[in-house]
PDB file with one MODEL, atoms N, CA, C and O in Angstrom:
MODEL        1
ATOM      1  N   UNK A   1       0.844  -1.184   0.000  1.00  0.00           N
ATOM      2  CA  UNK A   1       0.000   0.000   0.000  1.00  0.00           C
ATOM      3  C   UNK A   1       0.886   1.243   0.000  1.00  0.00           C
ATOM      4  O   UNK A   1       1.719   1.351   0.900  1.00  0.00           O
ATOM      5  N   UNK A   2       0.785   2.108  -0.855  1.00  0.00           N
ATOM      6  CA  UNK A   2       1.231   3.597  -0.764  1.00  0.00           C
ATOM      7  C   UNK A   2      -0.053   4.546  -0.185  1.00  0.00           C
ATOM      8  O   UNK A   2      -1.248   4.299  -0.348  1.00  0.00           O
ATOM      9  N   UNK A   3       0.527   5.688   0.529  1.00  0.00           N
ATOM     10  CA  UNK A   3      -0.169   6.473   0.907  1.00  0.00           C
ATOM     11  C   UNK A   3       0.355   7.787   0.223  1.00  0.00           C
ATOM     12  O   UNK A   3       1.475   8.290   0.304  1.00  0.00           O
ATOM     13  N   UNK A   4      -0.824   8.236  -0.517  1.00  0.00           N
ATOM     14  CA  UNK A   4      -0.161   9.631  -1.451  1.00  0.00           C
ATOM     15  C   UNK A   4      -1.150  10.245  -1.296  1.00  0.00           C
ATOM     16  O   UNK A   4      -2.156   9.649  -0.911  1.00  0.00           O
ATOM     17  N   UNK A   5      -1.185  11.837  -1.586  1.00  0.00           N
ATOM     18  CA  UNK A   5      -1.934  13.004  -1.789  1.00  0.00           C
ATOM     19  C   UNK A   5      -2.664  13.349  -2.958  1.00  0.00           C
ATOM     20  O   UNK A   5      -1.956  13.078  -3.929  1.00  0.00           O
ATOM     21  N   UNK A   6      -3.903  13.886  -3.354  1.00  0.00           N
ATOM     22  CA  UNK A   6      -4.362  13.662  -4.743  1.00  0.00           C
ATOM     23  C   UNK A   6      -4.905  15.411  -4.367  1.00  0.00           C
ATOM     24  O   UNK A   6      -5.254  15.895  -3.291  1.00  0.00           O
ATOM     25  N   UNK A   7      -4.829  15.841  -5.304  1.00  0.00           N
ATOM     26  CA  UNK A   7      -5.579  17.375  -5.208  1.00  0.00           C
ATOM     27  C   UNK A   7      -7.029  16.923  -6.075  1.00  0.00           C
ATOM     28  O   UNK A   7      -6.906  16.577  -7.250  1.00  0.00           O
ATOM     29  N   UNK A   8      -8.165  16.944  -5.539  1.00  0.00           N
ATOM     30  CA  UNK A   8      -9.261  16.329  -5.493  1.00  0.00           C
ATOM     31  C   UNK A   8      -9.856  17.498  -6.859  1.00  0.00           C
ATOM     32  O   UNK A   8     -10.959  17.485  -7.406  1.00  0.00           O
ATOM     33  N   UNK A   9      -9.164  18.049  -7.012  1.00  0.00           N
ATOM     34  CA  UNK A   9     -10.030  19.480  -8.595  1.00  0.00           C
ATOM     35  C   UNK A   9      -9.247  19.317  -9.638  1.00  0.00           C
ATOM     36  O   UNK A   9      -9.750  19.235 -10.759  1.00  0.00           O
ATOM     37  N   UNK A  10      -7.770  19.234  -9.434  1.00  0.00           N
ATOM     38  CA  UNK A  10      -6.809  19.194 -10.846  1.00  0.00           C
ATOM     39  C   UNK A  10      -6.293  17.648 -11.136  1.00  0.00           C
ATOM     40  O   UNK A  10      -5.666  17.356 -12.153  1.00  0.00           O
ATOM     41  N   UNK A  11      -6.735  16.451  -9.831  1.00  0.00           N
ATOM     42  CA  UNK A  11      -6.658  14.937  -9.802  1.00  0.00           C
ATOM     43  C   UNK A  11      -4.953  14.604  -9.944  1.00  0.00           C
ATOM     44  O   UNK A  11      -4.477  13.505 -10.230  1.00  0.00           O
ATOM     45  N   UNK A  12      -4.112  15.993  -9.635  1.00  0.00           N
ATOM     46  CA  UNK A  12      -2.970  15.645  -9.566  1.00  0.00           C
ATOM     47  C   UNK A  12      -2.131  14.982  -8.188  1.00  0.00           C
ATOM     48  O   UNK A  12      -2.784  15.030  -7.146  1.00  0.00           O
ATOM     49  N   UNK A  13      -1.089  14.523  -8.119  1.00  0.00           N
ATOM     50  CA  UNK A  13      -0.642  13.734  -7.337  1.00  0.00           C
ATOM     51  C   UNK A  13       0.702  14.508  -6.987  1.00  0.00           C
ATOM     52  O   UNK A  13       1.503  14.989  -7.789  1.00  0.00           O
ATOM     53  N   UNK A  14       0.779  14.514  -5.104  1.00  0.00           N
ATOM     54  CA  UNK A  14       1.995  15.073  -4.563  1.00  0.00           C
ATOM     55  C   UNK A  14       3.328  14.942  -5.396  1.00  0.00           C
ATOM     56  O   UNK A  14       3.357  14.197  -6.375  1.00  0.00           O
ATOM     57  N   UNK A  15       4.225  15.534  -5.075  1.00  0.00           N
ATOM     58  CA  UNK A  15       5.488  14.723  -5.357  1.00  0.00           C
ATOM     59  C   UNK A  15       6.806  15.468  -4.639  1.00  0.00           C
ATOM     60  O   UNK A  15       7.810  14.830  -4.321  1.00  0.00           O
ATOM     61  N   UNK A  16       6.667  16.837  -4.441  1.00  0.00           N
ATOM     62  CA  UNK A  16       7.242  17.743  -3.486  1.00  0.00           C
ATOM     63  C   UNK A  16       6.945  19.089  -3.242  1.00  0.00           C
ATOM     64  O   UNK A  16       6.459  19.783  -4.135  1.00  0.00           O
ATOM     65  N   UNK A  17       7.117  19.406  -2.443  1.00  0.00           N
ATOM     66  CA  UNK A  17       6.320  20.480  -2.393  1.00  0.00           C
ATOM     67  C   UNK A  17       6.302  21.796  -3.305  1.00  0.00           C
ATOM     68  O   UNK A  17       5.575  22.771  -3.117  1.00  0.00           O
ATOM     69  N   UNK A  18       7.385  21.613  -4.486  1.00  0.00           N
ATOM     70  CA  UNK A  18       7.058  22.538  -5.864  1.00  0.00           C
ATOM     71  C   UNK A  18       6.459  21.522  -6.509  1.00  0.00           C
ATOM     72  O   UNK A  18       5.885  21.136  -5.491  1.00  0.00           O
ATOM     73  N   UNK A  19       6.119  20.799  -7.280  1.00  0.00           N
ATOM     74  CA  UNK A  19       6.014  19.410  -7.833  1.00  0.00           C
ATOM     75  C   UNK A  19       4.942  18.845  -7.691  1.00  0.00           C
ATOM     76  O   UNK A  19       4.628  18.565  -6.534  1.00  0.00           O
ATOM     77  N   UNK A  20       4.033  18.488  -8.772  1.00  0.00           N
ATOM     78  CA  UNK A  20       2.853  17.483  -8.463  1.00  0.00           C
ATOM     79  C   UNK A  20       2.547  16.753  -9.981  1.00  0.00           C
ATOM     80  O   UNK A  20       2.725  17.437 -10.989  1.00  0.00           O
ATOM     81  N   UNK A  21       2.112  15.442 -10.096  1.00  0.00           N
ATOM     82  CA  UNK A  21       2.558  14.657 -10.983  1.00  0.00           C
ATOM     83  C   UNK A  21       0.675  14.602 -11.281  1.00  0.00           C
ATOM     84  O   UNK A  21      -0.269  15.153 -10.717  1.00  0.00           O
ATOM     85  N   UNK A  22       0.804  13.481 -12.648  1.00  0.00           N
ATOM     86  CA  UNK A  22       0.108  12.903 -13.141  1.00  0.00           C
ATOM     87  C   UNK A  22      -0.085  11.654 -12.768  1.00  0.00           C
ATOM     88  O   UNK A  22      -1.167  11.071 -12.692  1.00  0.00           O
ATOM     89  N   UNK A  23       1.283  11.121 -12.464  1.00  0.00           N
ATOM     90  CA  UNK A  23       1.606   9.367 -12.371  1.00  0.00           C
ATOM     91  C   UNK A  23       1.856   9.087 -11.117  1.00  0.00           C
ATOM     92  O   UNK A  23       2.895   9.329 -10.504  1.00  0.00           O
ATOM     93  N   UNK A  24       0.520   8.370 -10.577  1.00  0.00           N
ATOM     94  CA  UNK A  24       0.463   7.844  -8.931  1.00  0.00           C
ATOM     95  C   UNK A  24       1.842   7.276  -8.619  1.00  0.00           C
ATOM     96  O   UNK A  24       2.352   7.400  -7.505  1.00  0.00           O
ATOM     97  N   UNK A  25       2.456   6.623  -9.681  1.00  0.00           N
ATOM     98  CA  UNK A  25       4.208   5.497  -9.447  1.00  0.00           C
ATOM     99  C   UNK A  25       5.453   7.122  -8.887  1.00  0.00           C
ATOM    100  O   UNK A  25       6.421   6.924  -8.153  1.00  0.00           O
ATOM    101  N   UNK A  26       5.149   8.343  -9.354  1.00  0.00           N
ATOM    102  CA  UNK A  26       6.124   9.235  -9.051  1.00  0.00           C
ATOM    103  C   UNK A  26       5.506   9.940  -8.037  1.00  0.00           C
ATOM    104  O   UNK A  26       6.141  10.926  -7.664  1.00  0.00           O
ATOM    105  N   UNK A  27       4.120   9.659  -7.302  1.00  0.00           N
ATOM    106  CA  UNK A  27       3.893  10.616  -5.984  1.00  0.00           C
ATOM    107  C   UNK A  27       5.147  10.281  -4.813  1.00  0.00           C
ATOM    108  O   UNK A  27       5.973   9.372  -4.902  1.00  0.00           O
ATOM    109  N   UNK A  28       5.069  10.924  -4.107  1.00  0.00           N
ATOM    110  CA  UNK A  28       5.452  10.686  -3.005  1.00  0.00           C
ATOM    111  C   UNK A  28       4.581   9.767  -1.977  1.00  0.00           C
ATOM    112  O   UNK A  28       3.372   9.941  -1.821  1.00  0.00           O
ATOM    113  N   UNK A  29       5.464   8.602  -1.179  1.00  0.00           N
ATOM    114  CA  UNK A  29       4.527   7.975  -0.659  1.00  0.00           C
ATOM    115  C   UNK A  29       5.304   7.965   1.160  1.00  0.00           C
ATOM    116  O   UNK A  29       6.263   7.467   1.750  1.00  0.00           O
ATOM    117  N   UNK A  30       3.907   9.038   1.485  1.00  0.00           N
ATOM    118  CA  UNK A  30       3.933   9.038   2.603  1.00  0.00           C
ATOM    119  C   UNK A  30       3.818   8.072   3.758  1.00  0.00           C
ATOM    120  O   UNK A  30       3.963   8.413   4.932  1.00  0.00           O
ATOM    121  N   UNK A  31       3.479   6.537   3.254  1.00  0.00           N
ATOM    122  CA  UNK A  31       4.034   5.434   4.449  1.00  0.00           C
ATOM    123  C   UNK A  31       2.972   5.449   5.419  1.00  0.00           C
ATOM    124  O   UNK A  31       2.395   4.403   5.715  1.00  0.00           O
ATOM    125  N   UNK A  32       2.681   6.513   5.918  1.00  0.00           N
ATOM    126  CA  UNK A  32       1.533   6.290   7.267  1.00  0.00           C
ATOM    127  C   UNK A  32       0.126   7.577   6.583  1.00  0.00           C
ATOM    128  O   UNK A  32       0.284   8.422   5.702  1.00  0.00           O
ATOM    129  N   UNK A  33      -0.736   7.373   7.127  1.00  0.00           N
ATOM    130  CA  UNK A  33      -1.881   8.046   6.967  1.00  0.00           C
ATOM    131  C   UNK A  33      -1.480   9.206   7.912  1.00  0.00           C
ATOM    132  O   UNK A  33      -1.920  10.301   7.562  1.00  0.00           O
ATOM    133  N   UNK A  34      -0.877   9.188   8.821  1.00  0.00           N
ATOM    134  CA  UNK A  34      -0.564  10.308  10.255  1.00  0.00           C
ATOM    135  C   UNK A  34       0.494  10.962   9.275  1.00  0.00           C
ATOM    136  O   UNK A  34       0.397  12.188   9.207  1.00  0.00           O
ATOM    137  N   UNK A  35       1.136  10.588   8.777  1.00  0.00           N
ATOM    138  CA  UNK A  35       2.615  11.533   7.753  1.00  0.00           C
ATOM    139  C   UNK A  35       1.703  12.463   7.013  1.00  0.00           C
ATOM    140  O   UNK A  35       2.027  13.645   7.137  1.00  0.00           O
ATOM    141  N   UNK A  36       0.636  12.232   6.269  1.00  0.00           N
ATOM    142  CA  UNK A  36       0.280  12.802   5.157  1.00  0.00           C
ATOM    143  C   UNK A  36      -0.778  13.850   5.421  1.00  0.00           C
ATOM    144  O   UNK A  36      -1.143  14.857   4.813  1.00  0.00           O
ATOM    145  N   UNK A  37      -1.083  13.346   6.373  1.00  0.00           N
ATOM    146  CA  UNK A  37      -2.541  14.337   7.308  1.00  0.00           C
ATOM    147  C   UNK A  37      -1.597  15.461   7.753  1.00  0.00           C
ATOM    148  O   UNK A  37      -2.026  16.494   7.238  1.00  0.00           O
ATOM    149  N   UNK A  38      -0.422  15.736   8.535  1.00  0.00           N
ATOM    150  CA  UNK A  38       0.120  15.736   9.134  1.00  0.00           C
ATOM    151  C   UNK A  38       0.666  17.098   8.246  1.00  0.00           C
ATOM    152  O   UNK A  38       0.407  18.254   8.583  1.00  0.00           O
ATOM    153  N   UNK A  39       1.305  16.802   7.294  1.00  0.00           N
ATOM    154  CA  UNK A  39       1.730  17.595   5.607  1.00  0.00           C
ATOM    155  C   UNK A  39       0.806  18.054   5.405  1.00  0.00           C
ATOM    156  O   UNK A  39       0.953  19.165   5.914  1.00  0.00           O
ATOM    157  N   UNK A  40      -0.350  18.015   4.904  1.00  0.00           N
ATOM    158  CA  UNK A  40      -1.085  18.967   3.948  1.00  0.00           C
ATOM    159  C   UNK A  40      -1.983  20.114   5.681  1.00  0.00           C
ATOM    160  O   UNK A  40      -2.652  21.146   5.712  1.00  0.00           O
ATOM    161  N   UNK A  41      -1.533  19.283   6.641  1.00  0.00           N
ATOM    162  CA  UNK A  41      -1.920  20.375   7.670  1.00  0.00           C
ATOM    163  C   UNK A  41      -1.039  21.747   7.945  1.00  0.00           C
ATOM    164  O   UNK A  41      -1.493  22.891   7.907  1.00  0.00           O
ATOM    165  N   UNK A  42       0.345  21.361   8.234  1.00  0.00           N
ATOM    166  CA  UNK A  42       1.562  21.852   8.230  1.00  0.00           C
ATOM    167  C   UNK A  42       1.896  22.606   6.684  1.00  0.00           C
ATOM    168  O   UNK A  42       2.198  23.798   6.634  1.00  0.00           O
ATOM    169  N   UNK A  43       1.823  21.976   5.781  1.00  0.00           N
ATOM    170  CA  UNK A  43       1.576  22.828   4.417  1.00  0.00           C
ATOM    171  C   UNK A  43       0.439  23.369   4.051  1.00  0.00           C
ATOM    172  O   UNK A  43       0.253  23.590   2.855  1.00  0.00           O
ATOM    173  N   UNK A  44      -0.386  23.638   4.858  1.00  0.00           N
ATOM    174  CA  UNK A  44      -1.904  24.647   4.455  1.00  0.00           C
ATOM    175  C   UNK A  44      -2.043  23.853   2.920  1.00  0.00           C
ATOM    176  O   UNK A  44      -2.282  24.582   1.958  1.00  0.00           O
ATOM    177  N   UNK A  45      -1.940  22.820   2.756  1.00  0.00           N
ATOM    178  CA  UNK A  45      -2.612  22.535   1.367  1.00  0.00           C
ATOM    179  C   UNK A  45      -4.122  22.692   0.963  1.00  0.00           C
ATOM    180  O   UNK A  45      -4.937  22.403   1.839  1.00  0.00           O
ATOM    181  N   UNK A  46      -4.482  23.013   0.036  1.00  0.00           N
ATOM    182  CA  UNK A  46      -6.008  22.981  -0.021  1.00  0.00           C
ATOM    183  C   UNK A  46      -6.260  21.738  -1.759  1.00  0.00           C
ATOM    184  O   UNK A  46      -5.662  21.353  -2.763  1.00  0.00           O
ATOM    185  N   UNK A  47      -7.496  21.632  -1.073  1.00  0.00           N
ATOM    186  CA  UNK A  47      -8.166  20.792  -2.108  1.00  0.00           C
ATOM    187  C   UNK A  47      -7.126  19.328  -2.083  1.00  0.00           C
ATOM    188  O   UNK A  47      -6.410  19.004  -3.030  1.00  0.00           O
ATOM    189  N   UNK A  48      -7.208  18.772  -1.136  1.00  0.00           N
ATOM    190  CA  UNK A  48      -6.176  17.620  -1.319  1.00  0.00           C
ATOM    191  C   UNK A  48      -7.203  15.946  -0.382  1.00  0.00           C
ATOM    192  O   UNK A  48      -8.092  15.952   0.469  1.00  0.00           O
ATOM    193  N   UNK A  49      -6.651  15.042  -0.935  1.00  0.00           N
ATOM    194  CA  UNK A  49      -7.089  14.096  -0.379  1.00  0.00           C
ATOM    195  C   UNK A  49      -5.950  12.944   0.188  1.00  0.00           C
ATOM    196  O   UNK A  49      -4.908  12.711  -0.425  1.00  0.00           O
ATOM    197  N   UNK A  50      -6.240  12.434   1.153  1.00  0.00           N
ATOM    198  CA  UNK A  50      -4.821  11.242   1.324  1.00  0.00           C
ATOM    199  C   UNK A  50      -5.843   9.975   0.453  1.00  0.00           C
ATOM    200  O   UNK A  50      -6.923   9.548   0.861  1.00  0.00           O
ATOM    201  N   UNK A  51      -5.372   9.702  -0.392  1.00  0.00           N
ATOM    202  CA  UNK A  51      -5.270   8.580  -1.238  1.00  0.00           C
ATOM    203  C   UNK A  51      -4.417   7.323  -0.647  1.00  0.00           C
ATOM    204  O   UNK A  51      -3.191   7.422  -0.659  1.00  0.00           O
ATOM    205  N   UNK A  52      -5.169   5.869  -0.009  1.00  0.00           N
ATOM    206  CA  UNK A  52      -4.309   5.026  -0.116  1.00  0.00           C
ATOM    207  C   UNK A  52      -4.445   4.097  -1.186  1.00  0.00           C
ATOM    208  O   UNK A  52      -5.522   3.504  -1.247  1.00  0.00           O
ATOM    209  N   UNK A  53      -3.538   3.835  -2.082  1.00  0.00           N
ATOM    210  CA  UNK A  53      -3.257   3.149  -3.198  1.00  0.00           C
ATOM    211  C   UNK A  53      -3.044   1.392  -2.573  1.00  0.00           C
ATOM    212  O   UNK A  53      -2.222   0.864  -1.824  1.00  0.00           O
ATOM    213  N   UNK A  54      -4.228   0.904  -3.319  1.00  0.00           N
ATOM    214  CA  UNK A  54      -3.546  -0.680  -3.116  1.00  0.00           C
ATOM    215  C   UNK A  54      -3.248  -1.401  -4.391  1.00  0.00           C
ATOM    216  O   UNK A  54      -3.344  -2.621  -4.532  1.00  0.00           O
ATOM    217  N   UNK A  55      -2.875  -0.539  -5.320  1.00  0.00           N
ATOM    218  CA  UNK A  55      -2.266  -1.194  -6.563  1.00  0.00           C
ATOM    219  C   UNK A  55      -3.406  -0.820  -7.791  1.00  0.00           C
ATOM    220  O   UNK A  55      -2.994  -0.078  -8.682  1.00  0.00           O
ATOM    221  N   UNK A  56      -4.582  -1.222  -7.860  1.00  0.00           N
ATOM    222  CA  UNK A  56      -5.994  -1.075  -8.377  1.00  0.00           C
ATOM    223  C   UNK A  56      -6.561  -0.108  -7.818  1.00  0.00           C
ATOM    224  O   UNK A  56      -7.093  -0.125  -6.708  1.00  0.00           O
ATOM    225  N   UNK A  57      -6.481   0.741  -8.520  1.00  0.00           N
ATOM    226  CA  UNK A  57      -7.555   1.956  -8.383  1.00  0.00           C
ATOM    227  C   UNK A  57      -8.837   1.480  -8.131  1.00  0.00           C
ATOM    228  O   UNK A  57      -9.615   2.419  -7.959  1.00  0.00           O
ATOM    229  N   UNK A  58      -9.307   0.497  -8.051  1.00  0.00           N
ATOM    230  CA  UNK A  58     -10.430   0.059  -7.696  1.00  0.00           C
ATOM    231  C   UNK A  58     -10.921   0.282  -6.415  1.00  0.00           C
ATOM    232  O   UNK A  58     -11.898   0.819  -5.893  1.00  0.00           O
ATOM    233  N   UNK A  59      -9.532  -0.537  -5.960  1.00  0.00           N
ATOM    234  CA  UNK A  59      -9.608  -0.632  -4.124  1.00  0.00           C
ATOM    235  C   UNK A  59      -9.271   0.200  -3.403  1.00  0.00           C
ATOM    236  O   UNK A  59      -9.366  -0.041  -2.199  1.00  0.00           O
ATOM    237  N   UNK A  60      -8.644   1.759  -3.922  1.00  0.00           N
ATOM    238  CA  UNK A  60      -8.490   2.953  -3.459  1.00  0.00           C
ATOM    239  C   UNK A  60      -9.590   3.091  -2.436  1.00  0.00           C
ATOM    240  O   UNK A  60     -10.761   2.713  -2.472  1.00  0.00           O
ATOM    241  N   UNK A  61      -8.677   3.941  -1.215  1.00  0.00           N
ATOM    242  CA  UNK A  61      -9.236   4.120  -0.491  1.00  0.00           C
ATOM    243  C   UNK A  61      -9.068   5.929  -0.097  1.00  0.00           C
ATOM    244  O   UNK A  61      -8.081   6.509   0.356  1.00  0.00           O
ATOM    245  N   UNK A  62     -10.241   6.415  -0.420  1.00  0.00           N
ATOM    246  CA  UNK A  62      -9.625   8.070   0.013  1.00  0.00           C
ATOM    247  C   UNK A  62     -10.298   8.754   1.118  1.00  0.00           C
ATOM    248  O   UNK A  62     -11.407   8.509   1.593  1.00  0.00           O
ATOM    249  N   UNK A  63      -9.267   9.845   1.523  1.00  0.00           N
ATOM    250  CA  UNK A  63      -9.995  10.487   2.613  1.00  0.00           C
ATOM    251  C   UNK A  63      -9.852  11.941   2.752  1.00  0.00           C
ATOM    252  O   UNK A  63      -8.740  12.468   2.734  1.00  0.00           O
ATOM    253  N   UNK A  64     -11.194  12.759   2.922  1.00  0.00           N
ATOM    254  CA  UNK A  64     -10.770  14.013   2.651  1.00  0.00           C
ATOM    255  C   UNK A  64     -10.139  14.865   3.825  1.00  0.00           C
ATOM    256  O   UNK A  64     -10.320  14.685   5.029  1.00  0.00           O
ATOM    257  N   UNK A  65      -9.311  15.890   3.178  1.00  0.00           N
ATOM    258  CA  UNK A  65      -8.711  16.471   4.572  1.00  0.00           C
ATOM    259  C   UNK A  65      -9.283  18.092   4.398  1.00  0.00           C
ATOM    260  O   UNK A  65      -9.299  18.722   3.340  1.00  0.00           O
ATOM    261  N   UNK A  66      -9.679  18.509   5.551  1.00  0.00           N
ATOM    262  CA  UNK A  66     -10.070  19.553   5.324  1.00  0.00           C
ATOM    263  C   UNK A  66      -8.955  20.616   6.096  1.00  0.00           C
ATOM    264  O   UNK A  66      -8.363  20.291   7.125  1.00  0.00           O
ATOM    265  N   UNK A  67      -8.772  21.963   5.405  1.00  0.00           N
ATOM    266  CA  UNK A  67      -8.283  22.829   6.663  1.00  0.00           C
ATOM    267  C   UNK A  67      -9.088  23.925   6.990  1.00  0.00           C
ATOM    268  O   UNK A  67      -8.791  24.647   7.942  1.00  0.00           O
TER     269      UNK A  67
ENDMDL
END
């Protein structure tokens, strides 16, 4: 499982904090759900979701973060 960031309006994907991808394989994978909550709190991100990836977008699991 990867845990990555999705900006829930432009469907782009973290990758650093200048940086945001197309391709879930080049996000950044934040490892814990507490890392990523944690980031887009600490980075005032807006419009973002923690995305956990289990390979199949099917079985995605997302969660919205609000600030």
């Amino acid at each position: 499982m990867r845990v990555v960031l999705q900006n829930h309006k432009s469907l782009l994907y973290f990758k650093s904090s200048r940086e945001w991808t197309s391709h879930i394989k080049d996000a950044l994978d934040f490892q814990q759900i507490v890392r990523a909550v944690d980031h887009v709190n600490t980075s005032k991100l807006q419009s973002v979701d923690v995305l956990m990836h289990f390979g199949d977008p099917v079985d995605d699991l997302r969660l919205r973060v609000s600030n």
